[in-house]
VORO-41845 format. One record per atom (N, C-alpha, C, O): residue number from 1; residue in three letters; atom name; z, y, x. Coordinates in pm, 1 decimal, padded with zeros to 6 digits. Layout:
N
SITE,NUM,ala,CA,Z,Y,X
...
END
This chain:
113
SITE,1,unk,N,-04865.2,06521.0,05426.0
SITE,1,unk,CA,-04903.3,06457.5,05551.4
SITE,1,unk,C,-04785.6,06374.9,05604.5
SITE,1,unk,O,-04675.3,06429.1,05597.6
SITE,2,unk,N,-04792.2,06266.4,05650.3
SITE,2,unk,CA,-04703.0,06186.1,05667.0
SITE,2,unk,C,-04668.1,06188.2,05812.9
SITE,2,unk,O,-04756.9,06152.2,05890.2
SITE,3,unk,N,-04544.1,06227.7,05865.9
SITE,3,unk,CA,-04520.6,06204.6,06006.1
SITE,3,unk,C,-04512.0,06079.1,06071.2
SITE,3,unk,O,-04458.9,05974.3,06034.3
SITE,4,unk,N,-04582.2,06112.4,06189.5
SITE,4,unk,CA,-04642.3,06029.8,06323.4
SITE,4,unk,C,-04507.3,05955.7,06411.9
SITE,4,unk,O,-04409.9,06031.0,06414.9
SITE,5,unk,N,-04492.7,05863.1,06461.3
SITE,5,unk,CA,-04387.7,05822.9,06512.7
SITE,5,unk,C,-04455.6,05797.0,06659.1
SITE,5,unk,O,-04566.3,05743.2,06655.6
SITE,6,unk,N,-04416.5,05820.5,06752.3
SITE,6,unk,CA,-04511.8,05779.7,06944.8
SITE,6,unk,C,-04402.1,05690.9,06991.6
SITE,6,unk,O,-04285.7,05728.8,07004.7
SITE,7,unk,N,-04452.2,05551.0,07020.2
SITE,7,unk,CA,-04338.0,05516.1,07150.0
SITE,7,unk,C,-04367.0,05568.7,07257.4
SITE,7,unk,O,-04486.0,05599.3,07249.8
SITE,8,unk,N,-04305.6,05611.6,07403.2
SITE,8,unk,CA,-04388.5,05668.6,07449.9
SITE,8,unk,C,-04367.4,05511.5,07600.4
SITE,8,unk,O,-04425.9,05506.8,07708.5
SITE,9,unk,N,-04299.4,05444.0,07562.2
SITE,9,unk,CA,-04290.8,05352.9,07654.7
SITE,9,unk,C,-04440.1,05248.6,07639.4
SITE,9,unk,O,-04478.5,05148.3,07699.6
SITE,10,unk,N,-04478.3,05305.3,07562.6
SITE,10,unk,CA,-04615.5,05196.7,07516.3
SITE,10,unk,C,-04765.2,05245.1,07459.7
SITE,10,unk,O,-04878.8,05200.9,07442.0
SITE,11,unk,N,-04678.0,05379.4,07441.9
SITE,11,unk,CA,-04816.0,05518.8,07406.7
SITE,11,unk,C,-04884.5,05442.7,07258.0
SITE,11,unk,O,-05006.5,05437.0,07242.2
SITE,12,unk,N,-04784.4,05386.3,07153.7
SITE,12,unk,CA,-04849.7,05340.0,07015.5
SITE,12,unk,C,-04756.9,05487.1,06889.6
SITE,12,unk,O,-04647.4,05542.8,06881.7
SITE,13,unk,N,-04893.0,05488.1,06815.6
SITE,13,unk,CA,-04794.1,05595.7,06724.9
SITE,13,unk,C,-04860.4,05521.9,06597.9
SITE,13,unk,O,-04960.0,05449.5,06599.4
SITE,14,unk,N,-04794.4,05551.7,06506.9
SITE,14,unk,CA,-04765.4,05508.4,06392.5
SITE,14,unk,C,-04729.0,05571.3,06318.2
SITE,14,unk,O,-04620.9,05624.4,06343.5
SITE,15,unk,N,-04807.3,05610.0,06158.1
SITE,15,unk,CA,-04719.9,05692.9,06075.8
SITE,15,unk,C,-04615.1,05627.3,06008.6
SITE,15,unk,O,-04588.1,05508.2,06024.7
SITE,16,unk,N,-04550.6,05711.4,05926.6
SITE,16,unk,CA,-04407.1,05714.8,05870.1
SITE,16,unk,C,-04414.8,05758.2,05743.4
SITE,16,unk,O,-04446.0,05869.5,05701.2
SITE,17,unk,N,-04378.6,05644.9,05677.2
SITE,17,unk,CA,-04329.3,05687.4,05512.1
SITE,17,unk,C,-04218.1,05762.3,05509.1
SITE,17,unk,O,-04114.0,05751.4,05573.9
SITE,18,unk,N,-04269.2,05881.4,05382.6
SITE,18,unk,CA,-04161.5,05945.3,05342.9
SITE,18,unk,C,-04021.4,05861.3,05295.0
SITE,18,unk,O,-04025.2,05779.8,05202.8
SITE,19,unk,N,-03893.3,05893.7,05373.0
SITE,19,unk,CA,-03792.4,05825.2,05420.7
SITE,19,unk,C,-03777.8,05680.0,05465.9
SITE,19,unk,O,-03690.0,05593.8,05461.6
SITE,20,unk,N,-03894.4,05690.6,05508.1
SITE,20,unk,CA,-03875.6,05551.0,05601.1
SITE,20,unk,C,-03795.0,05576.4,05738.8
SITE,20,unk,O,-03768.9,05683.3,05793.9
SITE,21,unk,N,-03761.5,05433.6,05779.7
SITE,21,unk,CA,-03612.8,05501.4,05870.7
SITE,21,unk,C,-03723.4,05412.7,05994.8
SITE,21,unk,O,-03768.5,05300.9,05969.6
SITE,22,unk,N,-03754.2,05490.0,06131.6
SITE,22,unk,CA,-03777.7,05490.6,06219.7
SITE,22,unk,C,-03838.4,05316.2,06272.3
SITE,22,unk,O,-03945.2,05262.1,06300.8
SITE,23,unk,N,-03741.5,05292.3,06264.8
SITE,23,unk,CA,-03749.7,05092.0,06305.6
SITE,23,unk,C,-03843.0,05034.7,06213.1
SITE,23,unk,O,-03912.7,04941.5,06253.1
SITE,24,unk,N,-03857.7,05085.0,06070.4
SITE,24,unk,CA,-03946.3,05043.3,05995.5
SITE,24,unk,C,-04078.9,05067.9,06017.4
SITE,24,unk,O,-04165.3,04980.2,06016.2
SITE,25,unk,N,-04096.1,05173.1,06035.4
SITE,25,unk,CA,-04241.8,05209.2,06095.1
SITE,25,unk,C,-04283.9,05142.9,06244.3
SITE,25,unk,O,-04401.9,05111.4,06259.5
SITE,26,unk,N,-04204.3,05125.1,06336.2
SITE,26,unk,CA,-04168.3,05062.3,06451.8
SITE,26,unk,C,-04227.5,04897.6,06393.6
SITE,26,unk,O,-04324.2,04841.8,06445.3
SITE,27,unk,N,-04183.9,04865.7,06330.9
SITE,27,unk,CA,-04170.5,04718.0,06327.9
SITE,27,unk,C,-04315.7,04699.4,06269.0
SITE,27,unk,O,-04377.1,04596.9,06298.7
SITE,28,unk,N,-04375.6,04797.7,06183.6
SITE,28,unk,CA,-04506.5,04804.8,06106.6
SITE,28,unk,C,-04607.7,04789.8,06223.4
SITE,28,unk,O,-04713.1,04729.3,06204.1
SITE,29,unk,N,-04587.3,04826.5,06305.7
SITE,29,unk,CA,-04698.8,04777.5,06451.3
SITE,29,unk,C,-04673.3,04656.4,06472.2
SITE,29,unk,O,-04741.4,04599.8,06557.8
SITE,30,unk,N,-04613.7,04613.0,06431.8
SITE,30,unk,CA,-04652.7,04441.5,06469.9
SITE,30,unk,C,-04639.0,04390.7,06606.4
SITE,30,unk,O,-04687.5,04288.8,06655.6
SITE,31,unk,N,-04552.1,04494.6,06667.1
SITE,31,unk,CA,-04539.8,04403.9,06854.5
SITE,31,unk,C,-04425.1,04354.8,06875.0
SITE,31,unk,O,-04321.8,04420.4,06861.3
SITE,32,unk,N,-04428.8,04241.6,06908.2
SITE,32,unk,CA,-04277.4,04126.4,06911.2
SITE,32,unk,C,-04153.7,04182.5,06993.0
SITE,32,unk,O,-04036.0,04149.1,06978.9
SITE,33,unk,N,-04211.0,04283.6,07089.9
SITE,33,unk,CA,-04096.6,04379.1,07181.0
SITE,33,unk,C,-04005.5,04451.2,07092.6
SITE,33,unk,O,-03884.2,04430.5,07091.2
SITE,34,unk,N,-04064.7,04534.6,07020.3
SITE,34,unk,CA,-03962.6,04605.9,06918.0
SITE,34,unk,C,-03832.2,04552.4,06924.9
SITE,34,unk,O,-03817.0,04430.3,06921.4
SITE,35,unk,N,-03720.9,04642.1,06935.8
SITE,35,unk,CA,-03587.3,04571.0,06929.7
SITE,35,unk,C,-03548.4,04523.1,06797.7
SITE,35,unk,O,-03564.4,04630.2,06739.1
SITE,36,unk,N,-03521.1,04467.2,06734.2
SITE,36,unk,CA,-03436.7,04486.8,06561.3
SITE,36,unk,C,-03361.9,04415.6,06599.9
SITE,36,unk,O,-03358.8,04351.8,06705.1
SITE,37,unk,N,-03278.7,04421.9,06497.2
SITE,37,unk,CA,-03135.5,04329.8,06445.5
SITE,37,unk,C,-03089.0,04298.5,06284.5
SITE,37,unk,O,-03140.4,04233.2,06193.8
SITE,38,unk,N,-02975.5,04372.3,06295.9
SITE,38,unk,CA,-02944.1,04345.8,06182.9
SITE,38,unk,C,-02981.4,04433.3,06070.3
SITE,38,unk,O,-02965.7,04395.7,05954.1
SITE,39,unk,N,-03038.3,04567.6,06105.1
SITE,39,unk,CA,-03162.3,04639.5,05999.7
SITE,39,unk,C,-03047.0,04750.9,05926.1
SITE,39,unk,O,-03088.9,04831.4,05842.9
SITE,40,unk,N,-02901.0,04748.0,05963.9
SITE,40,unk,CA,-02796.9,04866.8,05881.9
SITE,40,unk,C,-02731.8,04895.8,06000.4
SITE,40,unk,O,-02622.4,04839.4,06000.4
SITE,41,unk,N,-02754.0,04966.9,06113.6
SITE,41,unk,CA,-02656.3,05010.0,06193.4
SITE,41,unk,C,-02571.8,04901.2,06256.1
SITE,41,unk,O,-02558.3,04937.5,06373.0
SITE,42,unk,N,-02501.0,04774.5,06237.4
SITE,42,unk,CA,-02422.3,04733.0,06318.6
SITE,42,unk,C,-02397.1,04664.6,06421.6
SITE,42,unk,O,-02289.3,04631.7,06471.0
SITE,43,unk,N,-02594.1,04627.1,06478.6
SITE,43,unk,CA,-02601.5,04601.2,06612.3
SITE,43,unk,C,-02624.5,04680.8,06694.9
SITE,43,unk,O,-02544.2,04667.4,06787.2
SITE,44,unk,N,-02705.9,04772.9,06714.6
SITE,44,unk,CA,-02691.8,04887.0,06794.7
SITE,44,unk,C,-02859.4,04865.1,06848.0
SITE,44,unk,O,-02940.1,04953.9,06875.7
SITE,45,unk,N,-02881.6,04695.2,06851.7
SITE,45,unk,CA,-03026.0,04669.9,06895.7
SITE,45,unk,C,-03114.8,04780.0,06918.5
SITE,45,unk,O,-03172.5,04795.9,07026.1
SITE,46,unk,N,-03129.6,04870.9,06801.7
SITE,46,unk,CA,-03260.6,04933.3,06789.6
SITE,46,unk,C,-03215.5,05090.7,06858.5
SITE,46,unk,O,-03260.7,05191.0,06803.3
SITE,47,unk,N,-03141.7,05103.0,06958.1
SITE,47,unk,CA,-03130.8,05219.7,06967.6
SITE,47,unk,C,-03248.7,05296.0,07037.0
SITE,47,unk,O,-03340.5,05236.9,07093.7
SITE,48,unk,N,-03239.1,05425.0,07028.2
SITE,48,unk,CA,-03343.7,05515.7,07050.7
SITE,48,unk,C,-03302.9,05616.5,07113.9
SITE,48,unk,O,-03182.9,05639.3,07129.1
SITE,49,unk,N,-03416.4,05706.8,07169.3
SITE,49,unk,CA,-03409.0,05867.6,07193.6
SITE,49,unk,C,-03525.3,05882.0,07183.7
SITE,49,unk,O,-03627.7,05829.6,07227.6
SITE,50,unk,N,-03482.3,06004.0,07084.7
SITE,50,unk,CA,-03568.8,06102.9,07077.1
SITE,50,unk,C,-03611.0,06211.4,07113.5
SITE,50,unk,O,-03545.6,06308.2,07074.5
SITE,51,unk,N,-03688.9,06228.5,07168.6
SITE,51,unk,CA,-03730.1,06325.9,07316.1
SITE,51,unk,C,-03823.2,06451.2,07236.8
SITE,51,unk,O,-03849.5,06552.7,07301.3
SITE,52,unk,N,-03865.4,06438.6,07109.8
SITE,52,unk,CA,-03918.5,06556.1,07051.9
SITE,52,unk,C,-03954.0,06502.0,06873.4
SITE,52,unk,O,-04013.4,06400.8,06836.1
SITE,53,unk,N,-03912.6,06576.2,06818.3
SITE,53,unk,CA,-03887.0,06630.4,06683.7
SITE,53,unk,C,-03770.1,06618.9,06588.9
SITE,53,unk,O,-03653.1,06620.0,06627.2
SITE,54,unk,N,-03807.3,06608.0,06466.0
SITE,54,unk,CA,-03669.6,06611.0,06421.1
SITE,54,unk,C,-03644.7,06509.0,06337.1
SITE,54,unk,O,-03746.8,06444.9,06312.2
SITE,55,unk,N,-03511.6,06455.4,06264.7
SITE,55,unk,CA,-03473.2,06306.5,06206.1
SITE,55,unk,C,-03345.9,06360.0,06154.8
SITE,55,unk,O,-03283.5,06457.9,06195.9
SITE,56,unk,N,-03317.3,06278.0,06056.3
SITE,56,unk,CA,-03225.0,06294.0,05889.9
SITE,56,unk,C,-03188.9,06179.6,05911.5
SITE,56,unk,O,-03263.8,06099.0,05966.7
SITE,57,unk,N,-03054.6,06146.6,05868.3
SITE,57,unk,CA,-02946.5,06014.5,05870.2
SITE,57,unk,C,-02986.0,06000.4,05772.7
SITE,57,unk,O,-03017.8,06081.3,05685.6
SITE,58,unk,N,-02988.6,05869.9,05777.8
SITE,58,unk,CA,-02996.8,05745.7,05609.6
SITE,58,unk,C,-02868.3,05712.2,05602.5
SITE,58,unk,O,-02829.3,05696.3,05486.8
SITE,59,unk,N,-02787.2,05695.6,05688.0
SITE,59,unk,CA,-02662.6,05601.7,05677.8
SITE,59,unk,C,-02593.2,05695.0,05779.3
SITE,59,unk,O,-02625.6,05804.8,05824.6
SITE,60,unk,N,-02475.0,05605.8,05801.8
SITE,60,unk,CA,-02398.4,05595.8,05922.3
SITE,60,unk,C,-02417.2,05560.3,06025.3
SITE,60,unk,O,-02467.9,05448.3,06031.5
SITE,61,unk,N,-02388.8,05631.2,06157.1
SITE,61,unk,CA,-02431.9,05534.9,06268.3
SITE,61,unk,C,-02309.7,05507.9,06381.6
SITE,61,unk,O,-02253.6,05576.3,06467.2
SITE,62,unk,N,-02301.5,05381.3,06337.2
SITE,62,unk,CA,-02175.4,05301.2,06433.2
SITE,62,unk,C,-02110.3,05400.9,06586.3
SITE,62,unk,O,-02210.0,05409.9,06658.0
SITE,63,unk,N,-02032.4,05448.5,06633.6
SITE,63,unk,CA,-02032.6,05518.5,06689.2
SITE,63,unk,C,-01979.7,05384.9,06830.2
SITE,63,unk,O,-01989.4,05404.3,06951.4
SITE,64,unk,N,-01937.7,05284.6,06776.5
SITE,64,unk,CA,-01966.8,05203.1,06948.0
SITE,64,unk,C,-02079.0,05147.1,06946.1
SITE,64,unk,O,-02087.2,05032.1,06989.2
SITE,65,unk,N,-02202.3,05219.0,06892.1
SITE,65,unk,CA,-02293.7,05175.8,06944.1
SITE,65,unk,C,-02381.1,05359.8,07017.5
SITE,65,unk,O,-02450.4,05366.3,07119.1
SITE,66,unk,N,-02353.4,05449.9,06948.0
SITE,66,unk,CA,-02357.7,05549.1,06986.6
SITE,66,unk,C,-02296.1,05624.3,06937.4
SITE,66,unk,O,-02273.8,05650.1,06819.1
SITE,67,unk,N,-02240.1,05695.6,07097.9
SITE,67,unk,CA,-02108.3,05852.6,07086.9
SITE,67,unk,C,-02179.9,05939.4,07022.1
SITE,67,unk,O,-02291.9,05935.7,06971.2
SITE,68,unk,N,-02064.4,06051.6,07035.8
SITE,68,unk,CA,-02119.6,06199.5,06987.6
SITE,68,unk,C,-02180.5,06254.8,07120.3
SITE,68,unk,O,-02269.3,06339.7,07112.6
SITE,69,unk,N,-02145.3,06219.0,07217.9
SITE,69,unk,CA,-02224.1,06254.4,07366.3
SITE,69,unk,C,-02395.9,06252.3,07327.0
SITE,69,unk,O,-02481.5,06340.5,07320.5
SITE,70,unk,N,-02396.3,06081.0,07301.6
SITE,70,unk,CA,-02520.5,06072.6,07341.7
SITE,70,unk,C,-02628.6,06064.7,07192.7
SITE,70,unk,O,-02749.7,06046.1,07205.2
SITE,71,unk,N,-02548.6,06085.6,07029.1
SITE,71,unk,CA,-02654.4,06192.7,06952.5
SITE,71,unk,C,-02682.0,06271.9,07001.1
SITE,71,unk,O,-02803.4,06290.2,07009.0
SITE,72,unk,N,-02572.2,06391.0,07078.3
SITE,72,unk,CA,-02617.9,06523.7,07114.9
SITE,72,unk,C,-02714.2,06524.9,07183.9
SITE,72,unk,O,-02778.2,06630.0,07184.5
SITE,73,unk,N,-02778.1,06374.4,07295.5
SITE,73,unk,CA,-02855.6,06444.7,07368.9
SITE,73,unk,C,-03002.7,06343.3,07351.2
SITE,73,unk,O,-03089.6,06316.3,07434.1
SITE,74,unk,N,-02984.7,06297.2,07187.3
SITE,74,unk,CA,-03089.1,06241.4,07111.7
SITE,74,unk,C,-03085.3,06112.7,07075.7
SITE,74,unk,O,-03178.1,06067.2,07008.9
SITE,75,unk,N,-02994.4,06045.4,07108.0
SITE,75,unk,CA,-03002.1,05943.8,07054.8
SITE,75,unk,C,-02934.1,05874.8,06952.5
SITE,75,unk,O,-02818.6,05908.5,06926.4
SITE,76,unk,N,-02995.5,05771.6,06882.9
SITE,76,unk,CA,-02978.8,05697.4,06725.9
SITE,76,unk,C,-02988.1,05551.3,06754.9
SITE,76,unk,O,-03003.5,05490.1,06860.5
SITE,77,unk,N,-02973.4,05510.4,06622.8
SITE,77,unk,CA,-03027.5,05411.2,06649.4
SITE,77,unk,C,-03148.2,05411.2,06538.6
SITE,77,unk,O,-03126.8,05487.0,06444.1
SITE,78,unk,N,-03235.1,05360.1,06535.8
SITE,78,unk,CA,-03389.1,05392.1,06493.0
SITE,78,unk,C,-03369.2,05299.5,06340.5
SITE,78,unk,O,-03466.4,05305.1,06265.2
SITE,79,unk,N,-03257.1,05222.0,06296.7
SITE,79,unk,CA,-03300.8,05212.7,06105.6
SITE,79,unk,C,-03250.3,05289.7,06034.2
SITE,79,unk,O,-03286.0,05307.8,05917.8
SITE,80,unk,N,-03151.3,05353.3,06095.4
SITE,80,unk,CA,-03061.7,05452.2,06017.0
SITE,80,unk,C,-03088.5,05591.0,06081.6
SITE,80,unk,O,-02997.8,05644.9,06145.2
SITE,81,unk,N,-03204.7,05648.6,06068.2
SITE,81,unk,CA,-03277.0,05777.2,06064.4
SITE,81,unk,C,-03426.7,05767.8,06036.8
SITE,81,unk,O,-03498.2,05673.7,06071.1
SITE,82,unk,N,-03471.6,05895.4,05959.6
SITE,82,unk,CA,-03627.8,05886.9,05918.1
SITE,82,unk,C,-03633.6,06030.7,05973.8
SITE,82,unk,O,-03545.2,06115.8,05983.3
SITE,83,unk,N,-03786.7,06032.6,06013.7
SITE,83,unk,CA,-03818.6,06168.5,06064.7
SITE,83,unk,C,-03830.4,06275.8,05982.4
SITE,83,unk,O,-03817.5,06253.0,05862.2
SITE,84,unk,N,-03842.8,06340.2,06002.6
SITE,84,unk,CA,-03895.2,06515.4,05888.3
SITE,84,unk,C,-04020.7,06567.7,05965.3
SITE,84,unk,O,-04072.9,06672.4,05927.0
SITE,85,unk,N,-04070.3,06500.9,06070.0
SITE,85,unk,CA,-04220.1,06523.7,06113.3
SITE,85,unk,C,-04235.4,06450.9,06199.1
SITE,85,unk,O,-04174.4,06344.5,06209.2
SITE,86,unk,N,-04357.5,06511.6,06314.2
SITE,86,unk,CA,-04368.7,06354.4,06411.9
SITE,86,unk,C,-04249.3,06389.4,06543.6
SITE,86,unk,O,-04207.4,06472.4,06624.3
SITE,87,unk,N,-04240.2,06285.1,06501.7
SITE,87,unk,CA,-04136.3,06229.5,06653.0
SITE,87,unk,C,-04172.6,06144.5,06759.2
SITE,87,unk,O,-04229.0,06039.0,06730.3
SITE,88,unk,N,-04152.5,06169.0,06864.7
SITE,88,unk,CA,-04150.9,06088.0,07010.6
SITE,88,unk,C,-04033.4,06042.1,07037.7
SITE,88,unk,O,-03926.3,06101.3,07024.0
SITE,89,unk,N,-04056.7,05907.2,07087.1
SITE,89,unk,CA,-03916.4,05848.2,07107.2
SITE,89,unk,C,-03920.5,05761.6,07232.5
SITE,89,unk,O,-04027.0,05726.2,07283.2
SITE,90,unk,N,-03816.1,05732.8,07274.6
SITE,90,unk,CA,-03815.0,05620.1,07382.5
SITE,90,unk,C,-03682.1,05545.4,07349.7
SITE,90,unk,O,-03566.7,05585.7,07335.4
SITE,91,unk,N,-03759.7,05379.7,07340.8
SITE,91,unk,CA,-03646.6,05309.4,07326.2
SITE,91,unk,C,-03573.2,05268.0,07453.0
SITE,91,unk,O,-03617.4,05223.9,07559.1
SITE,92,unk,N,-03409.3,05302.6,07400.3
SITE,92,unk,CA,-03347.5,05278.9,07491.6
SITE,92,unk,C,-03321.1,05109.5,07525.7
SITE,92,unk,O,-03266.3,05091.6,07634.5
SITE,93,unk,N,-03344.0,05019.3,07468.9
SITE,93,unk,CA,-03299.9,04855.7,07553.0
SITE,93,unk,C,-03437.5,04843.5,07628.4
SITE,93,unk,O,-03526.9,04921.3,07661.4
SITE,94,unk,N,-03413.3,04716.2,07639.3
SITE,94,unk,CA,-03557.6,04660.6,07678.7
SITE,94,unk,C,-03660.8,04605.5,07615.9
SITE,94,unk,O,-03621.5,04516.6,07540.4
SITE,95,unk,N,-03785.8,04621.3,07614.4
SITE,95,unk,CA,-03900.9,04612.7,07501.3
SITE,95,unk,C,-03948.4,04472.4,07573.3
SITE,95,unk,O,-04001.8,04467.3,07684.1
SITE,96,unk,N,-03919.3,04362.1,07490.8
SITE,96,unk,CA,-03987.8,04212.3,07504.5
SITE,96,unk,C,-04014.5,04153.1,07436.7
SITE,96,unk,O,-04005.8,04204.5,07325.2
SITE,97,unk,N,-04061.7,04019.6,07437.7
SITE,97,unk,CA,-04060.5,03939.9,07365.5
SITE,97,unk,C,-03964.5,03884.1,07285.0
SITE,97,unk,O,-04039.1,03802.7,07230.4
SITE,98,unk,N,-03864.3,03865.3,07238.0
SITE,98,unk,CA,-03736.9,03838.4,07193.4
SITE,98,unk,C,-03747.6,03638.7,07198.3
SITE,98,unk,O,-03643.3,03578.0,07222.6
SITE,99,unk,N,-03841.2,03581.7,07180.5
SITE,99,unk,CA,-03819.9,03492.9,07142.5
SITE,99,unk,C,-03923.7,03365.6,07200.5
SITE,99,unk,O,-03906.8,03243.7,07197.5
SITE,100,unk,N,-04015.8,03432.8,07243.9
SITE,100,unk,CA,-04107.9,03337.9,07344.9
SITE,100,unk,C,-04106.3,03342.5,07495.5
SITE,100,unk,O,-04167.2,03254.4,07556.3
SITE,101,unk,N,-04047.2,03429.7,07556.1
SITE,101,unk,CA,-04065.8,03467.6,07652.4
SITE,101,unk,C,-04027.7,03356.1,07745.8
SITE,101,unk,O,-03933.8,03297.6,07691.8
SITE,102,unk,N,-04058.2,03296.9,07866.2
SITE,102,unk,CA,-04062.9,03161.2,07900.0
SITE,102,unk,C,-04095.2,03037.9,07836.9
SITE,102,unk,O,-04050.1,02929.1,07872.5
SITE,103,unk,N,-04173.2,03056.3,07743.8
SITE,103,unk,CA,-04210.7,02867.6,07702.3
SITE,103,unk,C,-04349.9,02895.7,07691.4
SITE,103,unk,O,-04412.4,02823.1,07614.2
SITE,104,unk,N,-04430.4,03011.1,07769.1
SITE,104,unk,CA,-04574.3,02947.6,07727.3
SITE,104,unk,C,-04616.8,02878.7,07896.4
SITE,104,unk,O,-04697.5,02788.4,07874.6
SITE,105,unk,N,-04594.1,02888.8,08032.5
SITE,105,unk,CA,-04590.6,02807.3,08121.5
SITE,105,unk,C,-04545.1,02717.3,08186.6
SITE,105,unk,O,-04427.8,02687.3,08164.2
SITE,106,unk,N,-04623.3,02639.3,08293.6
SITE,106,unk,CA,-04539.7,02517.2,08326.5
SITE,106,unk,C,-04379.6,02567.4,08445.0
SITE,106,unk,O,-04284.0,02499.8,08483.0
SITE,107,unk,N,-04420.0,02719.9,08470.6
SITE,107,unk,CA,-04283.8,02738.1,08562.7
SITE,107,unk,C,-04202.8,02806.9,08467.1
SITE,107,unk,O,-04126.2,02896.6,08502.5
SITE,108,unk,N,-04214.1,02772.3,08354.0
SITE,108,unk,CA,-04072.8,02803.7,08311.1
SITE,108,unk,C,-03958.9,02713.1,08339.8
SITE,108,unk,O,-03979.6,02619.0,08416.5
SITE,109,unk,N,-03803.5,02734.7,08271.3
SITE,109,unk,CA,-03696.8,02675.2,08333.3
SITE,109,unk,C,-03674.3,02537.2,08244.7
SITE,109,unk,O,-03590.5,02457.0,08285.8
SITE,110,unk,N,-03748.9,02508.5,08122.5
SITE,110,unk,CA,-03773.4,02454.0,08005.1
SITE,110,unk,C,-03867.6,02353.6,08081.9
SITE,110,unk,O,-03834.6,02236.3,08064.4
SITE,111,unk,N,-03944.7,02367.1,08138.8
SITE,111,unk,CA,-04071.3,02262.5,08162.3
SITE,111,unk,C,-04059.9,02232.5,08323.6
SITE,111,unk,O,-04153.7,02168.3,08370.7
SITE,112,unk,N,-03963.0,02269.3,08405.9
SITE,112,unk,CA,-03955.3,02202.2,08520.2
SITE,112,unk,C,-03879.8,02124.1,08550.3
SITE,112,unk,O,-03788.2,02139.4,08469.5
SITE,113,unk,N,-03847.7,02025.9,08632.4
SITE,113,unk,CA,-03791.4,01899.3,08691.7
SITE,113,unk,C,-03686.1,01924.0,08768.0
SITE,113,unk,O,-03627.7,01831.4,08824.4
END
C-alpha cells in the first residue's frame, strides 16, 4: 500500500511512491503553488513540517536552510525525505503562483499607466 501525502494548507493528498521524496509527489498534483527549486536540498524552497507520520532522509539536508531545532520539531525540506507511511504536512513558505501571479489583469503593475 503506498503512503498518502495531505497538504493540509489545501486539504489535497496524494499518494507516494515507494522512495519517492515528498516534493515529488507534491509536484505530481499539478498546482503551480507548490514551492520547488533546485530539487537536491540547496534552496531550502520546499521546506516543510510535518505534523504527523513518519519520513527517511534521501540525502542531506542543508542545515542553513534547516537547524537541528527545527528537524526536531518536524521540519525538512520536502525533496530530500520520503515517507514510511502517510504523512501530513504543512508547507512552511508561501503557496502561489510562482510565475503568473499579476499578469492576468488590467490592475496589475505591468499593464498600468
Amino acid at each position: 500500500m503506498r503512503p498518502t501525502v495531505t497538504i493540509v494548507q489545501t486539504g489535497e493528498r496524494v499518494p507516494c511512491r515507494v522512495g519517492e521524496s515528498l516534493l515529488a509527489a507534491m509536484v505530481r498534483l499539478g498546482r503551480r503553488g507548490i514551492p520547488a527549486g533546485c530539487l537536491n536540498g540547496g534552496c531550502g524552497v520546499c521546506k516543510v513540517r510535518v505534523l504527523h507520520g513518519t519520513i527517511r532522509k534521501l540525502g542531506p539536508i542543508s542545515r542553513a536552510h534547516v537547524s537541528v531545532d527545527e528537524e526536531c520539531a518536524g521540519y525538512s525540506l520536502a525533496c530530500r525525505v520520503a515517507p514510511e507511511g502517510d504523512v501530513e504536512l504543512e508547507v512552511a513558505g508561501r503557496m502561489q503562483k510562482p510565475f503568473c501571479k499579476g499578469f492576468a489583469g488590467a490592475s496589475s503593475p505591468i499593464f498600468t499607466k
